[in-house]
N, C-alpha and C positions, 0 to 999 in steps of 0.2 A: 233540812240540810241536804235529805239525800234528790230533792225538786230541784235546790238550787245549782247543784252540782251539773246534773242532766244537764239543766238552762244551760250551763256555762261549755259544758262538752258541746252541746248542741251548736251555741251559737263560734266556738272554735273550731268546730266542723263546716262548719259552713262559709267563717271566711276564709279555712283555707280553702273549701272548694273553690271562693270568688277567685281568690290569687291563681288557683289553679287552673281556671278557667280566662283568666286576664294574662297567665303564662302563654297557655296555648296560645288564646289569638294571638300574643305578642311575634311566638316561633311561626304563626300561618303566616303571619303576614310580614316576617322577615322570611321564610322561603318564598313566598310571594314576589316578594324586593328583587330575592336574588334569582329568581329565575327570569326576572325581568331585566333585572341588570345582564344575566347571561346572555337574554334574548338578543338585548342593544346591544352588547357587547360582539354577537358571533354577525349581527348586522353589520355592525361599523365595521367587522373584517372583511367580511364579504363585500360592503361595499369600494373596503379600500384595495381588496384583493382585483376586483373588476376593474377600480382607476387605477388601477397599477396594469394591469392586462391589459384596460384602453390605450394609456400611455404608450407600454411598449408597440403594441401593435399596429397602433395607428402612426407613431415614430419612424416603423420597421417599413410601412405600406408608403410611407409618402417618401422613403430613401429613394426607391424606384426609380420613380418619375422623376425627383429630383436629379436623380443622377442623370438621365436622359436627358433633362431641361440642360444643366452644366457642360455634360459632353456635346451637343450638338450645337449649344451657345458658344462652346471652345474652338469646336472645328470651325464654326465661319469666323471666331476671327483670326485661325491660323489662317486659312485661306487669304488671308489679309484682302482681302474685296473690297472694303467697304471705305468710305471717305472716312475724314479724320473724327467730324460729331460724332458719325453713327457708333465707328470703332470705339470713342468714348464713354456711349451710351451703354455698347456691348461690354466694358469693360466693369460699368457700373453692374450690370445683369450679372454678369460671373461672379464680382464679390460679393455681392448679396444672395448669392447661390450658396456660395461656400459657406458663409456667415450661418445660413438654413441650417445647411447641412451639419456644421457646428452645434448647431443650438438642438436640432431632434437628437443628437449622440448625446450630448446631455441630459435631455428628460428619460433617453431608455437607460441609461445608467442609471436615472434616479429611480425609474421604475424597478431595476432589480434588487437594488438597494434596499430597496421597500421590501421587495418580496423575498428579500433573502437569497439570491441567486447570485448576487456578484462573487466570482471566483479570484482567488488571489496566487499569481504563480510567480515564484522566488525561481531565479537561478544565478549563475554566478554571472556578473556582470562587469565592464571595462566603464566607471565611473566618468574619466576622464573623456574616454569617446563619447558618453552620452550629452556631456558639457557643450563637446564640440557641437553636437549637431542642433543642440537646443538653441545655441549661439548664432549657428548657421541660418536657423531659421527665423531668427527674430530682428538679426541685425540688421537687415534689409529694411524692415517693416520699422526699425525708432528711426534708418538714415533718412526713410521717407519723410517721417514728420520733423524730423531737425534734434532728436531727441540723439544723445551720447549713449550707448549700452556696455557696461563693465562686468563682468563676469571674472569676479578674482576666487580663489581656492587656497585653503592651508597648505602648507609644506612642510613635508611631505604629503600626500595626499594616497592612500594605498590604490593600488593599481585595480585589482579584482575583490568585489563588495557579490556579497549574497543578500539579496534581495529583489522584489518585484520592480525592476526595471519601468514596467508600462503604466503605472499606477502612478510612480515618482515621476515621470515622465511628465504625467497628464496633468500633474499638480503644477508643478515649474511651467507649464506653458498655460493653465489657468492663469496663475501668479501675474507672470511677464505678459503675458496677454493682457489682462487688468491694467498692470503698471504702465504701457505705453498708452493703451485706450483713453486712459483718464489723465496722461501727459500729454500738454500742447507746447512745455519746453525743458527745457533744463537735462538733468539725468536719473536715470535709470540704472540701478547699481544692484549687483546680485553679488553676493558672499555664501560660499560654500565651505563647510568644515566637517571633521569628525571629531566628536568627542566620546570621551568614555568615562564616567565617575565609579570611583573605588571597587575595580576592576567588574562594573556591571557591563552589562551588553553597549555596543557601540552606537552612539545615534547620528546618521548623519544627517546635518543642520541645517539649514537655508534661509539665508535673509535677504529678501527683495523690498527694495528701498525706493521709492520715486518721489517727485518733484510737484506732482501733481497738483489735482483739488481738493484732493483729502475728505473727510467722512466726518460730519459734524456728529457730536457726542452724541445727541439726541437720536440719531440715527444709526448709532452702534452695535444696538441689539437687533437691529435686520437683518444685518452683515452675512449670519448662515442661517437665517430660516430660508428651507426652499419656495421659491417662486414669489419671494420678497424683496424687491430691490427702493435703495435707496432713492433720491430726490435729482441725484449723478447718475446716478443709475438710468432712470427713467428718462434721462436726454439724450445716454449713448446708447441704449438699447441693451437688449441680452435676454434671459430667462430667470437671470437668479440663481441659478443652479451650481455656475461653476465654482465657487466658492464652501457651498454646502457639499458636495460632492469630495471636493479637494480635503477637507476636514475630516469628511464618513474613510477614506481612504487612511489619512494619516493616524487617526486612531486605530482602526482594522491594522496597520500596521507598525503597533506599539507607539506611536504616538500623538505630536496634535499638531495644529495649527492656531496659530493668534495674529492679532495685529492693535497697534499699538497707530491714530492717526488724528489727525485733528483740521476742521475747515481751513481750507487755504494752505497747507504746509507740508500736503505726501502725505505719504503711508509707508507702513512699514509692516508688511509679512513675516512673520518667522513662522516654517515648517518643522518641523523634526518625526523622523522614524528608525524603527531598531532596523541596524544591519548586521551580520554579521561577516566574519573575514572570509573570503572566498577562496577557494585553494585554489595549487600555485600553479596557476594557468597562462597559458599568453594574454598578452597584452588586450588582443580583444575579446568579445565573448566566443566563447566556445564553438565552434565548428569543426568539422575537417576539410581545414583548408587549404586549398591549391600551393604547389608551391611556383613561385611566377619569376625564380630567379636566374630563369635566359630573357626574362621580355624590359625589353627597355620601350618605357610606355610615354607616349604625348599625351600629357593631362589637358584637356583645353576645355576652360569652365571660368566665367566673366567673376564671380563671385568668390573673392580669395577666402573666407571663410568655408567654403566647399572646395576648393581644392585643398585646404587645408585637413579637411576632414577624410578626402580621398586617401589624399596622399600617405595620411597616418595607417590608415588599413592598408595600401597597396604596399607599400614599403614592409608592413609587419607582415606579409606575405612575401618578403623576398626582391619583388620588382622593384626595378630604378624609373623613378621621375624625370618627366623635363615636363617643366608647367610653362603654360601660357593662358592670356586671360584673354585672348582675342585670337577668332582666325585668320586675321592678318600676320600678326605674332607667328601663329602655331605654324600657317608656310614658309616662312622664314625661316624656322626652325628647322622643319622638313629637310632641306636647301643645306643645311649647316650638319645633321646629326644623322648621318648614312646609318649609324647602330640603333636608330630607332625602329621598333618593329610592329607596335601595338598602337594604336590609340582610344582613348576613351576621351567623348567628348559632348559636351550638354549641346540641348538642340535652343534651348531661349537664351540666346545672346544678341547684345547689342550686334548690328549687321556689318561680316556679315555672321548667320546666324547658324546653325550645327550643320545644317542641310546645305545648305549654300557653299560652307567652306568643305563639305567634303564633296561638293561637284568641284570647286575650285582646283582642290589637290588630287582629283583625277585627271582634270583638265593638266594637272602639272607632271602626270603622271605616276604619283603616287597611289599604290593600291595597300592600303594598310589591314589588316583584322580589324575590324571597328567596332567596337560598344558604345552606342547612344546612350544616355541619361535625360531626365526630365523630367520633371512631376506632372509636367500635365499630357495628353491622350498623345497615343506612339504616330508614328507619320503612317502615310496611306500605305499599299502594298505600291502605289506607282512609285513614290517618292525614295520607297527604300528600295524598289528596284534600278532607279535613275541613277543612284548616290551609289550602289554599291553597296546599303547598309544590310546586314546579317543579323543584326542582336538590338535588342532593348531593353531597359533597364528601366522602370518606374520609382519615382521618387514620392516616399523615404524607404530606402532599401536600408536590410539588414548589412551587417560587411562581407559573411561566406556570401549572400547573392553578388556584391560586386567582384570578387575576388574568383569564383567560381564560373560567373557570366565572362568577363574575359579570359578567362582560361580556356575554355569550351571554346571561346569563338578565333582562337590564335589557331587552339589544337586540331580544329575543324577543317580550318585551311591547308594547315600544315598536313592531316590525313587525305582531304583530297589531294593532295599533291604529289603522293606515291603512288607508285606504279603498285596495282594489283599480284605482280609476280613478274618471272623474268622477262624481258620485253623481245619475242621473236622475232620482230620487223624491225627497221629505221624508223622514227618517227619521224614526221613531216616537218621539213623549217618554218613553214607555216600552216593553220587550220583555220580556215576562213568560217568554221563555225562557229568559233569564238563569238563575233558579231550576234548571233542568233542569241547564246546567250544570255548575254546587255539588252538585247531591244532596240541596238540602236540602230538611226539610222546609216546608210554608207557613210555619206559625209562624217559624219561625228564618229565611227569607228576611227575613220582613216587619219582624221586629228588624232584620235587616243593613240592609235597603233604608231604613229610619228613621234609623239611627247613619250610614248613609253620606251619609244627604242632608242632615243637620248638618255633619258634615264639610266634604263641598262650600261648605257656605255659609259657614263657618271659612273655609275659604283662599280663598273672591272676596273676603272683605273684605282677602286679603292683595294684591287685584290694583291697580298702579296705571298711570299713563300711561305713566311714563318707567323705571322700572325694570328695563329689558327682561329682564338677564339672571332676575333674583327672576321676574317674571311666568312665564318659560320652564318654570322649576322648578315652579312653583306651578301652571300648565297640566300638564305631566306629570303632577304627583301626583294632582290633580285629574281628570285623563281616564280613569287606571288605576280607581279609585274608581267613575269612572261607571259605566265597563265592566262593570264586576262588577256593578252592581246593575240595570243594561240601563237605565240613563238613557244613550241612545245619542246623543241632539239632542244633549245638556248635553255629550257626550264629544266630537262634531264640534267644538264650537265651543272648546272648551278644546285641541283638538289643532291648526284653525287656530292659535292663540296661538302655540303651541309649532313652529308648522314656519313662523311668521312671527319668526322669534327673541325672541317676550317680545313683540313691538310688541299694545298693547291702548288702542284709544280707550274713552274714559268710554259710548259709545254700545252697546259690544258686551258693558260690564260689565253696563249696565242690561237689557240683551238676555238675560243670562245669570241675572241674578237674577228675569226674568220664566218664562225658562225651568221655574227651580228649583220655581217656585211652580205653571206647569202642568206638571209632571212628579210633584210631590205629587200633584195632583188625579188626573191618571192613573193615580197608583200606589194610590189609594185607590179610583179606579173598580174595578181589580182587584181591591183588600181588601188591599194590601200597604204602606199606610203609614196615619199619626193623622190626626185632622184639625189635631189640638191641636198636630202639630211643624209647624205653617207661623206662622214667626216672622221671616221674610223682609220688611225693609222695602223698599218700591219707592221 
């Protein structure tokens, strides 16, 4: 009994040793596993940490050059040189620059995104101006292909939203980007709203709707893996990215993106992300901004959705509009609105085009404060010395940059135009160093110095006793004018007016017209005006 007991101890001893020893290897060789899974695991980081570091860096390295390639492909065809093929050819070279240039900002987004480094900044923002300019910039690009662009919004629609502007931004012009690319007719239709359920955070909505080719089903699960494009895809070109991007964003900021499409019949985007309400701020985003309400400004800009977008910031700033959509128009206007005093005005118009009409309205003798705009590279240092230009302004500006850039360059004028302190001497009825300068030639001084001293006597007949604020205006415009053509008396006395608010007796007007008439004589003693333009009655 007591043998068989041993045996049976013995041999229970012994399978547990086997289990015990079948345990073990089991744990070697799952930490085995798992060190090996660690292994692969901190590989595949590293690997994907380095293609993510290639991405950005080689993204970051080829921006460079491209930008070089773009600017200097820009400049010759501003330089307008070149016959009509080649201009077309260069015209093909610049969009397919930008298009580049497009597609590397995508992969380094993608790359951060990967790595964890995309930042997301919230501020309070003017909803409705963001509308405007996304509108500004697309509407051009569906009239090109024959395509309709509708951009409607709930109402009321709250003025100022907290949230990241640049982000929402970049999705709505993925989106509309998309939507016309893959439309060759019909419409393109965006819907904006906010909603809010059972008093939770507010989201606001976006539905971009087209007409397009639409996304066959089979193809639907490509739609956001990155650097996977469809069958559509693969004919219009792209990376794949902006759609995966636009998604990685509206989730990071509370929500999502989807779409709803099918072969042959559009597509339909819906975005959505949390906003919340922004305090009770102006109308546009936050700045401290100028207040711009003595300047009565000529907006002259081809594209009415851009002066649309102007005019909303320059107006929420104070300034009075006169819009024109051509420099023809705009000297016309000139001609007709003696209270204008500023102008701001795009350089890519149909002709003639920024440059051209503000040699024009020198030539007419208008000397304005001028703020250029334009998206593409600023003119030479000759060309803004030719025209008279002082400011430029690169497109897409914030609104404190346009509101702030004209202001500076009104106020500019207007400081050099005061005397240092009390003035000891007579100033000169005329200073022939005016000309030096301009750069111009004699001939071409002695035209400006004739058309500006018509001018001048245009706006004294607009000067009267009691009008203070008109006179004020009508002084400023007037002294600018003088300036330039070194009638320096004529510019004292027009700048007293002006820092007397408009006050002008009938004695200082006659004072001013005898002026005009010896400052003719002096500019003829020099050889730089007619006899025949003194048409000035005393």
């Amino acid at each position: 009994m007591i043998q068989s007991r041993v045996l049976l101890n013995t041999l229970l001893f012994c399978l547990m040793l086997g289990f015990a020893l079948l345990a073990l290897r089991t744990i070697w060789r799952n930490e085995k596993n798992l060190a090996q899974l660690k292994n692969a695991e901190q590989k595949a980081l590293a690997a994907s940490e380095a293609k993510s570091l290639f991405l950005a860096s080689i993204s970051h390295e080829m921006r460079t050059p491209l930008t070089t390639i773009l600017g200097y492909t820009e400049l010759i065809k501003n330089a307008d040189i070149l016959p009509e093929l080649e201009s077309k050819y260069l015209d093909h070279t610049i969009h397919s620059s930008r298009h580049l240039q497009s597609l590397l900002g995508n992969v380094l987004d993608m790359s951060k995104i990967e790595a964890g480094h995309i930042s997301y900044n919230e501020e309070n923002l003017n909803l409705r101006a963001l509308i405007i300019e996304i509108e500004a910039i697309f509407q051009p690009l569906a009239q090109k292909k024959g395509l309709t662009l509708s951009i409607e919004t709930t109402d009321p629609i709250p003025e100022c939203l907290y949230f990241d502007g640049g982000k929402w931004r970049q999705i709505m012009l993925n989106l509309l980007s998309n939507a016309i690319k893959f439309s060759d007719s019909g419409k393109v239709s965006v819907f904006i709203s906010i909603e809010q359920i059972n008093d939770g955070p507010f989201h606001l909505k976006a539905v971009v709707k087209d007409q397009g080719m639409g996304i066959d089903k089979s193809e639907s699960d490509l739609i956001f893996k990155p650097f996977v494009q469809t069958q559509s895809g693969l004919k219009k070109g792209g990376t794949g990215l902006g759609l995966v991007l636009s998604k990685e964003y509206a989730r990071h900021m509370g929500g999502d993106l989807s779409f709803i499409s099918s072969r042959g019949t559009g597509s339909e985007f819906t975005v959505t992300i949390q906003v919340r309400q922004g305090k009770n701020t102006p109308a546009m985003p936050e700045f401290n901004k100028a207040d711009l309400s003595h300047l009565h400004i000529l907006l002259v800009e081809d594209q009415a959705i851009n002066r649309e977008l102007m005019r909303y910031i320059l107006c929420d700033a104070g300034a009075h509009i006169i819009e024109a959509e051509s420099g023809s128009i705009a000297l016309d206007l000139l001609h007709r609105n003696p209270l204008i005093n500023a102008l701001i005005i795009d350089r890519n118009m149909p002709e003639p085009d920024g440059l051209q009409t503000m040699a024009l309205m020198r030539d007419n003798g208008f000397f304005l404060p001028t703020l250029m705009v334009s998206a593409g590279l600023p003119p030479s240092e000759e060309d803004m010395q030719r025209v008279g230009l002082k400011a430029w302004l690169s497109k897409p500006f914030q609104a404190r940059d346009l509101v702030n850039s004209i202001f500076r360059v009104y106020h500019h004028l207007n400081e050099q135009a005061q005397p240092a302190g009390p003035i000891s001497h007579p100033l000169p009825l005329f200073n022939p160093a005016a000309r030096s300068l301009l750069d111009f030639s004699a001939e071409r001084f002695s035209s400006l110095c004739q058309k500006g001293l018509i001018r001048i006597e245009e706006l004294l007949h607009e000067l009267t006793e009691n009008n203070f604020q008109h006179n004020r205006l009508i002084a400023h415009t007037g002294k600018g004018i003088a300036l330039q053509i070194g009638a320096e008396s004529i510019a004292a006395q027009l700048a007293d007016i002006e820092n007397t608010q408009g006050q002008c007796k009938a004695d200082q007007i006659s004072e001013l017209n005898i002026l005009l008439v010896n400052t003719r004589m002096a500019m003829q003693h020099c050889h730089y005006s007619s006899p025949s333009d003194q048409s000035v009655s005393l």
